[in-house]
N, C-alpha and C positions, 0 to 999 in steps of 0.2 A: 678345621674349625676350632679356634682356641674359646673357648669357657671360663671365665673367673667368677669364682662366687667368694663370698666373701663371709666366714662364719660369726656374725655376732650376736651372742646369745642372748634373749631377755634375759631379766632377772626374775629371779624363780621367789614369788613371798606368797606370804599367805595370803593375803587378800583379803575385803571386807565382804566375805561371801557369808549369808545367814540361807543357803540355799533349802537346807535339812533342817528339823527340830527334833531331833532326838541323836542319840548317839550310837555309832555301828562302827563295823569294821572299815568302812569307806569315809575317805578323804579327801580335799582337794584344795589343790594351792591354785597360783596364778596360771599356772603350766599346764600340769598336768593332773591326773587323778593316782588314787593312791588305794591301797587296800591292806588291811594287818600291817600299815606301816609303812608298805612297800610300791616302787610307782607299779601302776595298773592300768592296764588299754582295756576297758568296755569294748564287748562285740556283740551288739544289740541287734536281734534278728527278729521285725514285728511276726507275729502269727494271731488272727485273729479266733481264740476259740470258737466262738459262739458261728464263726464262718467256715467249721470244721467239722466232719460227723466225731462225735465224741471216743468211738471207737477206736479213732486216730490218734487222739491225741499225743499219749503215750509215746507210740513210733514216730509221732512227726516231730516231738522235742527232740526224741533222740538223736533222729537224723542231720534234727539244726546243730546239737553237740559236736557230731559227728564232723559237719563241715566246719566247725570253729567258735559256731557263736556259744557263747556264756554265759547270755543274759537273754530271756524272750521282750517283746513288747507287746502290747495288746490295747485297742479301744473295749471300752465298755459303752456300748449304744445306749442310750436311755431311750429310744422308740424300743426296741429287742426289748427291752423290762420293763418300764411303766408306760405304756401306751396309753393306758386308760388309768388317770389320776388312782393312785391307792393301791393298784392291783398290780401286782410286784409278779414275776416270771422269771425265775432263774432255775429253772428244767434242763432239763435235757442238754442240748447243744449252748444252753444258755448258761451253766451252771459254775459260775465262775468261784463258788466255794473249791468245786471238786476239781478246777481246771490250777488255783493255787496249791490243791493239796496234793496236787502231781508234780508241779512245780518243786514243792517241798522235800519231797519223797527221793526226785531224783535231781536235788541240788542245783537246779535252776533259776537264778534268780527271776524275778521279771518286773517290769515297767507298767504301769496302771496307766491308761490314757484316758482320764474321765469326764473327758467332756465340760462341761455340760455339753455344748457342742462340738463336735467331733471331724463333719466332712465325713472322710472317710468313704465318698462315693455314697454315701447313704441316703437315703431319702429324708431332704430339710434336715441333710447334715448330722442326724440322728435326734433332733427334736421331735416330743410327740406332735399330734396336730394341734392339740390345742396350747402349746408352746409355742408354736411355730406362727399363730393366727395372735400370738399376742402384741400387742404394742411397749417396745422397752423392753424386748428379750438382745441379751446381751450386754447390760446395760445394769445399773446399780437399781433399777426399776425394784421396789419392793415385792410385789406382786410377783415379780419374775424372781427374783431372789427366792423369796419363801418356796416355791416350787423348785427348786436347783438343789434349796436344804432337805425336803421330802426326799428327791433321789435320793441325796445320798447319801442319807440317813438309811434307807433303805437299802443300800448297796454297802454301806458300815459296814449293818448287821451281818454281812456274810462276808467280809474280808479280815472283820476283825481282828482277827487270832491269827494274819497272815501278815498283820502288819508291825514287824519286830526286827524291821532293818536288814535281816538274810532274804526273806522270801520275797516279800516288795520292797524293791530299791526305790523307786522312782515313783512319780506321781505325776504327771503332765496335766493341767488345766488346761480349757480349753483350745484353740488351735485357730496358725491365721488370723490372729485378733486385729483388728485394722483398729479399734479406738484407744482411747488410753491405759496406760499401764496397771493404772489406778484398779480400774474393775480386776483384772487380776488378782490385786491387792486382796480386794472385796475377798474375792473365790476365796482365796488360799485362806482368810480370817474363816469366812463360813465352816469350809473344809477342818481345819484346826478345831476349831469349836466342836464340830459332828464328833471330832476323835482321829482321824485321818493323821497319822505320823509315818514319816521316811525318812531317809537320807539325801532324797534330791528332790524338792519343787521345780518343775521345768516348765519354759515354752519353748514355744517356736521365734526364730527370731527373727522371722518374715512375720510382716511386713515393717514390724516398727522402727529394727535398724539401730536402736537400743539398751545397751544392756543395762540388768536391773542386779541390784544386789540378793533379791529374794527368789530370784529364779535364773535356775541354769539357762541359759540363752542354747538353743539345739538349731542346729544349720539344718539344709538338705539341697538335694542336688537331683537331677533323670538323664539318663539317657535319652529321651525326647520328650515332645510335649505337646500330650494328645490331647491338649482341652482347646491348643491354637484355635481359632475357628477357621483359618484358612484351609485350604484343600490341596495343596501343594508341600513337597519334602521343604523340612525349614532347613534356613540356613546354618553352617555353622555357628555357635557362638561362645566357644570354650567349655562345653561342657565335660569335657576329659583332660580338659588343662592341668597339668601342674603349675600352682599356680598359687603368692601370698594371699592373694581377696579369701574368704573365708564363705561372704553370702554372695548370691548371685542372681539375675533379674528376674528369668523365670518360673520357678515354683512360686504356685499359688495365683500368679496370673489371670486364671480363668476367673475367680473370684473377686478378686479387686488390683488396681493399678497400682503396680510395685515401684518401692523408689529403687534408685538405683544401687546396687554394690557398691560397697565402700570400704577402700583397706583401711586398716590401721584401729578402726573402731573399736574390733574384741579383741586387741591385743593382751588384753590384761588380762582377758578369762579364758578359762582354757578351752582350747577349742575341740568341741562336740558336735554333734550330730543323730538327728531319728529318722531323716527323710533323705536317706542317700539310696538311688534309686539303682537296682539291679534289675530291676523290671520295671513296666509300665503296664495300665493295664491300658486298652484301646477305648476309644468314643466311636460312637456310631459314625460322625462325618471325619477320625483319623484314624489310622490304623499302619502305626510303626511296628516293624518288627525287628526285634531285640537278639541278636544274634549273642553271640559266645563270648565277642570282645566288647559289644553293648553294656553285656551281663557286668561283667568283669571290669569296665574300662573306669566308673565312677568312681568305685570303691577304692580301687589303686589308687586313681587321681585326689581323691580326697586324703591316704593313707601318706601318698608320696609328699602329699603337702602338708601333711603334720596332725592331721585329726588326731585327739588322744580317746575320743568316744564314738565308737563307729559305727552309728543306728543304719541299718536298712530297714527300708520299708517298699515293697513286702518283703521278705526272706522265703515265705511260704505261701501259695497260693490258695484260695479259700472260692466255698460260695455262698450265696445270698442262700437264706430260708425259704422257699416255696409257698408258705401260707399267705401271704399277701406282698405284691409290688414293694421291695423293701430298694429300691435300688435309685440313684439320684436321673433325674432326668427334665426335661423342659418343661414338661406337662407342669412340675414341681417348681416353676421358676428357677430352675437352674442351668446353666448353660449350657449343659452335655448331658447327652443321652449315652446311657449304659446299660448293657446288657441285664435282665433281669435275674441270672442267676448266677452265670460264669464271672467268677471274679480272680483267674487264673493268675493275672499282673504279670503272665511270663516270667514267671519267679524262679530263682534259683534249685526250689524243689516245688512243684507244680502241684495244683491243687487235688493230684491223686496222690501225692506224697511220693514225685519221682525226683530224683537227682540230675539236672540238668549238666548240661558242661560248663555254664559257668559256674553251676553249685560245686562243680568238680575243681574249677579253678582259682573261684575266691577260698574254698579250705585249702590252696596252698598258700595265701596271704596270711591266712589266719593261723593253720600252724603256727607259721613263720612265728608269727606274736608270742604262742602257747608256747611251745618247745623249740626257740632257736634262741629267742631273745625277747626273755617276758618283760625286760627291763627297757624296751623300746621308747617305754616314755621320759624317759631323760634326755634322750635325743631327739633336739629339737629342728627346724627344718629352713636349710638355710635355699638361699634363690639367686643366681646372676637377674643381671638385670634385664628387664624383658625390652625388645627395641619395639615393638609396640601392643597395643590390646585389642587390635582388628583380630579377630578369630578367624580369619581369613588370609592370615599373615603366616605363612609356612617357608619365609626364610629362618626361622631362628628354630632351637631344639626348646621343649620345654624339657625342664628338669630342674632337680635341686636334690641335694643329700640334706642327711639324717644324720648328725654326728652329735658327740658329748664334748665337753671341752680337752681333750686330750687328744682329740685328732680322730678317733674311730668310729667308722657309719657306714653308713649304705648309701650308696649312689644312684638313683631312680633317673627314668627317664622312659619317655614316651612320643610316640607319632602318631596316634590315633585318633581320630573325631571324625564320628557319626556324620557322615556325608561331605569328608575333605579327604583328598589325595594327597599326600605329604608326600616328600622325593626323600630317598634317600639318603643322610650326612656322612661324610666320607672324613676318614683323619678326625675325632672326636678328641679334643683334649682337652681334660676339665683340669685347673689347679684349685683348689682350695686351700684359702687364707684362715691361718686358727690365731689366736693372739700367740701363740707361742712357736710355730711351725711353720709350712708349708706343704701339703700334700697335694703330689701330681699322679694322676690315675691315666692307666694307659688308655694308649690310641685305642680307639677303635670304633668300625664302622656301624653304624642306625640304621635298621631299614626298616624303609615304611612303613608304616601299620604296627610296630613294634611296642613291649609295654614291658619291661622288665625294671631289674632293678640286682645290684652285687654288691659284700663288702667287702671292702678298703681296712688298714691297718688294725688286725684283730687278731688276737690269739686264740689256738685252738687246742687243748690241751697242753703240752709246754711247746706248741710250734707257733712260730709266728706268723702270718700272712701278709703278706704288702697287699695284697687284692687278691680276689677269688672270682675270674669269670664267669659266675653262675648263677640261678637265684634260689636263696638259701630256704628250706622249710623245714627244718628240723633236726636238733643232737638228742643224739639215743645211746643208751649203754647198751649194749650186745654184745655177749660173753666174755663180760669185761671189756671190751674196747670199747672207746668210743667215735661212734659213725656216725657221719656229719652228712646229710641227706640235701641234696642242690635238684635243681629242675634248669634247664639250658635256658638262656637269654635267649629269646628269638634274634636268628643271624648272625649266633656270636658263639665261635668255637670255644667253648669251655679250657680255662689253662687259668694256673695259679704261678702267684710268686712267692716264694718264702723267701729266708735270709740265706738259703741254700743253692738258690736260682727259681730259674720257673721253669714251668711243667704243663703238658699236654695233659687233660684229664677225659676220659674217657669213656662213654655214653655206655652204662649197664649197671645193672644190680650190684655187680661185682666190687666195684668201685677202684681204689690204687690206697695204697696205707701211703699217708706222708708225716715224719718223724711219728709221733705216737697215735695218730688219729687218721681214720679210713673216710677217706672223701668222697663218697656218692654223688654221678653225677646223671639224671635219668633224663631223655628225652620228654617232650612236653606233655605227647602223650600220655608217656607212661606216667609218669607223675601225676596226672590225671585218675591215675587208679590206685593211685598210693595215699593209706589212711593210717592214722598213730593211735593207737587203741590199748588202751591202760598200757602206755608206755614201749610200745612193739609196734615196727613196721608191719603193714597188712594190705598187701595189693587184691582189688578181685573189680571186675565187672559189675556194675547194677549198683543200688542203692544199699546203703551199709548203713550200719551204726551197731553199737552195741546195748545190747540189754540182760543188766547182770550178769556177766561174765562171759557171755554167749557174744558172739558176732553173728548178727543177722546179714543177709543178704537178699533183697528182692530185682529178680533178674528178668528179662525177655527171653522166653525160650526158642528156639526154630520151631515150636510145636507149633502148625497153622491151622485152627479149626474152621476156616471158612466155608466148608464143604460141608457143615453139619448145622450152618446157617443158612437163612433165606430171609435178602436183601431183595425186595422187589416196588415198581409204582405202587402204588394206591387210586383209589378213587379220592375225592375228595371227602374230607371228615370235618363236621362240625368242632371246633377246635377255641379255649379262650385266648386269648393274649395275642390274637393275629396283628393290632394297629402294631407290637412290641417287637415285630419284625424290621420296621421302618422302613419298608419301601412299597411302593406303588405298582410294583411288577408282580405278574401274576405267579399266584402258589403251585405251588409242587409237593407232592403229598408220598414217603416210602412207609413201609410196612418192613418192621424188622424182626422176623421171628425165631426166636434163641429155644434152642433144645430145654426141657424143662429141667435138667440137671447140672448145667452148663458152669455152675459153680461148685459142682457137688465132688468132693476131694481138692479143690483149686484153690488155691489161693486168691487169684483173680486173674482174670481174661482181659485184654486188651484189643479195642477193636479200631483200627485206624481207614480213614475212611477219604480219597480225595473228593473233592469239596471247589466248583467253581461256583456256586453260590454269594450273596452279600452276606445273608444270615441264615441260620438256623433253628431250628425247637426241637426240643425230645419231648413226647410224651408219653403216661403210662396211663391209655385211658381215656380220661379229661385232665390226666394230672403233669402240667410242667415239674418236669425232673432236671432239665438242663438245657442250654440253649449258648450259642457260639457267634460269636461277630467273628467271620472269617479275616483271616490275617495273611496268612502265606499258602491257602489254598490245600491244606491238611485238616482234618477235624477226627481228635481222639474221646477215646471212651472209653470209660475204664468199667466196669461191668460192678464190682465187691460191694462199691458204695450204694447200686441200686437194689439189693439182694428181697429187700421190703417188698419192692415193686412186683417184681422177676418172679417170686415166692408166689405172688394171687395173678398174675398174667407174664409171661414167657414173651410177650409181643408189644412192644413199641413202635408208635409212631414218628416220623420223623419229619416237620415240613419246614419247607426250605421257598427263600423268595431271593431276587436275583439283583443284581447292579442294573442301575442303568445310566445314563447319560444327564438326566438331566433331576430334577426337585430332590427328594430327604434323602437317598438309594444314590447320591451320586455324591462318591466320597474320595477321600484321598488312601489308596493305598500305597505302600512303601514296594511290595510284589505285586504286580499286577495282575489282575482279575479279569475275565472277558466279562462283555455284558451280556445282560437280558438271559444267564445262563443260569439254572438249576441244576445242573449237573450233581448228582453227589452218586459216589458207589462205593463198596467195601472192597478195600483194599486186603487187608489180612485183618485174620483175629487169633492173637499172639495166646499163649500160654505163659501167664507170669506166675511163677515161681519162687515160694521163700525157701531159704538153707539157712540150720544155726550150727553153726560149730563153736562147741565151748573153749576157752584159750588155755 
C-alpha cells in the first residue's frame, strides 16, 4: 500500500485573538500555544472538586501530574453553592478557595468552568430551581443576568487572590450554548466587570461551528455515546479517526440537534480541546463499556491530528453529594437518567483514585510531550488524502505525520474504532512531500486494532536517525548518558536506521548504546509501569505519583479478607431512593457486615463483588453512600471513603433490582447481562496498601 501525504504548512501569525485580558506567561498564535516564550502543549485533565472527598484532593492532583496532565479543569456548579438566592456554601467538599490553594502549592495550573450553566450531568445543568423555573435564563434577560452577577460575585470573593494568570489559566463561560454568540459576549463583560481576569476566555465550539475572536473555541470528542436514545451498539462513525475535521457530530447531541462538522473552519485558531473523552460515564437506558484502547484511542486520535490543547474530560472520576438528588435525569426534563451518586466516567483514575490502564497508557502519550519533545507544537500535522468519510470504510489506513519544516516528525497511525474490524495492511509505504525534500519511511506491516506512532529523521545526541521503529516517551540523563526510552509499536519489531545502517533493537530495560546515546526499548506492558519522576525512570505496580520528594505507591495486595466478612440476603428494608433504581423487577435486599476495625492500620480495603443485576444501592442505614448502574457485570468498593459511616455502623445494606425485557429496566448493554437476575456476591476483599520511598 503506497501513502503520499503531502506537507504544507499553514502559516504561523499572530492572529486577531483578545482571548485573555491581562498578561501572563501564556501565549498564543494562529498555531499553536506558547509559554515563557516558548511553544507549549496544554494537557488539561478535568477533576471535579467539589465531586471529590477533600481528603483526596491532594493525591489525586498528584496522580494526574503523575500520568502527564499539567493543568486540572474543574466546573464550579452554582446549585453546589447558591441554591437558595444569597446563601453562598463553599465548605467542605465545596471549598474551592482551599481546592486553588493546592492547586498553588503544588504548581498546578487549573481551568475555572463557571457556568452559569454547566451540564455536567448535573441536575438543570447546575442552575438553582428558581433559575431554572425562570423565563429568559440563558439569554441577555436582565432579571436572569442580575442573578449570574450575584454568583459570581460571590464566587470572586473566593477566587480572587487566585486569579494572577499562574493559578487560573482559563475561564470557560457557559457550555453548549445553542443561541447567539452575543450572550457570551454579555457573560464575559459581566464576568470582567465582577473582577474575573485570565489568560484564556473559552467555549465550547459545539454547537455554534464559529469561531469568535474573544474566546478560545475548545473541541471534544467520546469514545461513545451514552445519551443516544437508542438501545442497540452504535454504529461506527470516526470517532478514533485520524483525521483533518477538527469538530465532529455527536457531542452534545442529547441536548440539541448538532450541525454538521466542517473542515477548514478553525484553521486559523489553534486547535484545542476540554471534552476529549477517556471515559464516558453510562445512562440508565446505555451502558458502553470503555476498555483500555476506548480509554486511550481519542486522545491519540485527537493528538495524531494535531490538538495543541489537550482537555479530557473526565481525567478523574468523582461522585455526586448525598444530601439531596443532585444528578441530571427525566424526572428534571432531561433526556437521561443518571446514576445518583456514582459519577466514575470510567476515567483514566477512577473515582477511588485508581490508575486505570489507559491512565497507564495515555502517561506514555503525555511524557512523550513532557520529556521527549516538549517542542511538539511546531509540528504541525499533515494528512494523505482520505478516499472517503463513510466510517465504515476500512479500505484505506488513517494516519498522518507531525513534522517541522525541515523534514522531522513522527508518523502516527491507527486501526482502531469502537465496534469495526479493520484487516490488516500489508507493505505500508508512506513518502512524504516537504518543499524542500522527500522523505520515504519504511515498509511496514498494520495490524488491526493497532495505534502507534515513531520518528523519522531526528537527531539524537550527535547520531542521526533515519527512523526509529518504536514509540518514543522519554530522554533522560543517567550517569551521564543519555537514554532515550521507546515503548514497541503494536505488531512491529522494533529496529532503527542511522547513517551507520540499521539495527535490531531489543525488548528490555537494558536497552543497546547506538553512537553516543542508549536506546530503550520496552514491551507495552512494561511501559505501562514506567513513570519519570523529577527526572528518573521509575517502574512499580499500582498507582504512583509523587509527593515531595517521596514516591507514593497504592497497590492491591494478595491479602484476602473475605473470610472475616459476612455477605448474606436480607429481609426486606424500608429503604429511600427505591423509584432511582429504574426498573420494575422486583428488589433483592444483602446485608454486608465488616469487622468494626476493618480499616484500623489499612490504608484501604477493596471489596469486588460480581453483580448480574441492572442497578444497585449501598446504604448506611437510611443513608445512600453509593449506588452503581451495572456495565460489565463487576461492582467495586472501596471501603477509606466510607470510614464516617463504618465509624457509627460496621454494616451496610446493599439492594439490588434486575434487567428485564421489556419498559425503563430494559437497556442496551455493550456486555451482556441475564435478566430478571439479582444475583450479587463478594468475590474478594483485597488489602490495598500504600509504600513511600523517598528518591
Amino acid at each position: 500500500m503506497d501513502i503520499s501525504i503531502k506537507a504544507e504548512p499553514k502559516p504561523v501569525e499572530a492572529g486577531d485573538f483578545h482571548y485573555g485580558n491581562m498578561k501572563s506567561a501564556y501565549g498564543v498564535n494562529t498555531q499553536y500555544f506558547t509559554k515563557d516564550g516558548e511553544p507549549y502543549t496544554v494537557v488539561a485533565g478535568e477533576m471535579h472538586f467539589s465531586r471529590c472527598p477533600r481528603a483526596r484532593w491532594k493525591s489525586t492532583l498528584l496522580k494526574m501530574r503523575d500520568c502527564g496532565i499539567n493543568t486540572v479543569s474543574t466546573y464550579v456548579f452554582w446549585n453546589y453553592h447558591e441554591e437558595e438566592k444569597g446563601v453562598f456554601n463553599f465548605s467542605g467538599d465545596r471549598d474551592v478557595a482551599a481546592f486553588l490553594t493546592l492547586c498553588r502549592a503544588i504548581q498546578m495550573p487549573c481551568i475555572l468552568r463557571i457556568g452559569p450553566w454547566c451540564h455536567g450531568e448535573v441536575v438543570r445543568g447546575g442552575f438553582p430551581k428558581r433559575i431554572n423555573r425562570m423565563r429568559g435564563k440563558r439569554t441577555d434577560n436582565p432579571k436572569y443576568l442580575a442573578e449570574v452577577r450575584e454568583f459570581w460575585t460571590g464566587l470572586y470573593k473566593e477566587v480572587a487572590s487566585f486569579l494572577d494568570g499562574e493559578t487560573v489559566i482559563g475561564i470557560q463561560l457557559e457550555n453548549e450554548y445553542t443561541g447567539k454568540t452575543s450572550h457570551l459576549h454579555t457573560l464575559r463583560k459581566i464576568a470582567e466587570e465582577v473582577g474575573f481576569q485570565t489568560p484564556f476566555f473559552t467555549m465550547t465550539a459545539w454547537p455554534s461551528g464559529v469561531p469568535d475572536r474573544e474566546f478560545l473555541p475548545m473541541m471534544g470528542g467520546y469514545p461513545d455515546a451514552p445519551w443516544s436514545l437508542g438501545k442497540k451498539a452504535l454504529g461506527p462513525n470516526n470517532r478514533f479517526a485520524i483525521t483533518p475535521a477538527k469538530t465532529e457530530d455527536e457531542i452534545g447531541a442529547d441536548l440539541h440537534k448538532n450541525k454538521s462538522a466542517r473542515q477548514g473552519v478553525y484553521d486559523h485558531v489553534p486547535y484545542a480541546s476540554c471534552e476529549t473523552g477517556p471515559g464516558n460515564q453510562v445512562t440508565q437506558h446505555r451502558r458502553p463499556f470503555i476498555s483500555e484502547k476506548d480509554g486511550y484511542g481519542v486522545g491519540f486520535a485527537k493528538f495524531a491530528s494535531g490538538v495543541q490543547w489537550l482537555g479530557y474530560y473526565m481525567f478523574c472520576g468523582g461522585r455526586n453529594p448525598n444530601d439531596r438528588p443532585m444528578q441530571e435525569s427525566r424526572r428534571t426534563g432531561y433526556p437521561n437518567n443518571y446514576s445518583l451518586i456514582d459519577y466514575d466516567f470510567q476515567a483514566p483514575i477512577s473515582r477511588y483514585g485508581e490508575c486505570r490502564a489507559h491512565g497507564d497508557r495515555l502517561r506514555l502519550l503525555h511524557l512523550f510531550l513532557r520529556a521527549f519533545d516538549p517542542r511538539i507544537a511546531l509540528k504541525q500535522a499533515f494528512f494523505p488524502k482520505w478516499k472517503s468519510s463513510d466510517p465504515t470504510d476500512i479500505s484505506f489506513l488513517k494516519c498522518s505525520v507531525r513534522a517541522d519544516e525541515s523534514g522531522s516528525g513522527y508518523f502516527f497511525a491507527s486501526t482502531y474504532e469502537k465496534g469495526l474490524v479493520y484487516k490488516d495492511f500489508h507493505d505500508v509505504r508512506v513518502c512524504v512531500d516537504f518543499s524542500e525534500k522527500q522523505v520515504k519511511l519504511p515498509s511496514i506491516d498494520v495490524q488491526a486494532g493497532a495505534m502507534f506512532f515513531y520518528p523519522f529523521d531526528l537527531t539524537l545526541g550527535n547520531t542521526h536517525f533515519e527512523y526509529i521503529l518504536a514509540q518514543p516517551i522519554a530522554k533522560l540523563s543517567e550517569n551521564g548518558e543519555m537514554v532515550c526510552w521507546f515503548a514497541e509499536c503494536e505488531g512491529i519489531a522494533p529496529r532503527c536506521k542511522t547513517d551507520d545502517g540499521e539495527f535490531d533493537l531489543p525488548l528490555g530495560r537494558g536497552g543497546v548504546k547506538i553512537g553516543d546515546v542508549r536506546i530503550v526499548v520496552l514491551s507495552m506492558e512494561e511501559a505501562k509501569r514506567f513513570h519519570v519522576i523529577r527526572g528518573k525512570a521509575f517502574f512499580a505496580d499500582g498507582t504512583v505519583y509523587c509527593d515531595d520528594g517521596t514516591v507514593v505507591c497504592e497497590c492491591i495486595t494478595e491479602t484476602d479478607l473475605k473470610k472475616e466478612i459476612t455477605f448474606t440476603p436480607c429481609a426486606h428494608k424500608s429503604l429511600p431512593y427505591n423509584s432511582y433504581l429504574f426498573s420494575r423487577g422486583r428488589r433483592a435486599y444483602y446485608e454486608l457486615r465488616l469487622p468494626e476495625n476493618i480499616l484500623e492500620n489499612r490504608f484501604d480495603v477493596r471489596l469486588e463483588f460480581d453483580f448480574e443485576g441492572l442497578n444497585l444501592q449501598v446504604f448506611s442505614g437510611t443513608t445512600l453512600i453509593d449506588d452503581y448502574f451495572n456495565i460489565d457485570g463487576h461492582f467495586v468498593l472501596y471501603l477509606r471513603d466510607y470510614a464516617q459511616y463504618l465509624r457509627k455502623n460496621p454494616v451496610l445494606t446493599l439492594r439490588t433490582a434486575p434487567k428485564t425485557r421489556f419498559g425503563v429496566s430494559n437497556v442496551y448493554n455493550e456486555i451482556p447481562l441475564p435478566l430478571h437476575s439479582n444475583a450479587l456476591s463478594l468475590r474478594h476483599a483485597w488489602e490495598v496498601v500504600e509504600t513511600r520511598q523517598a528518591l
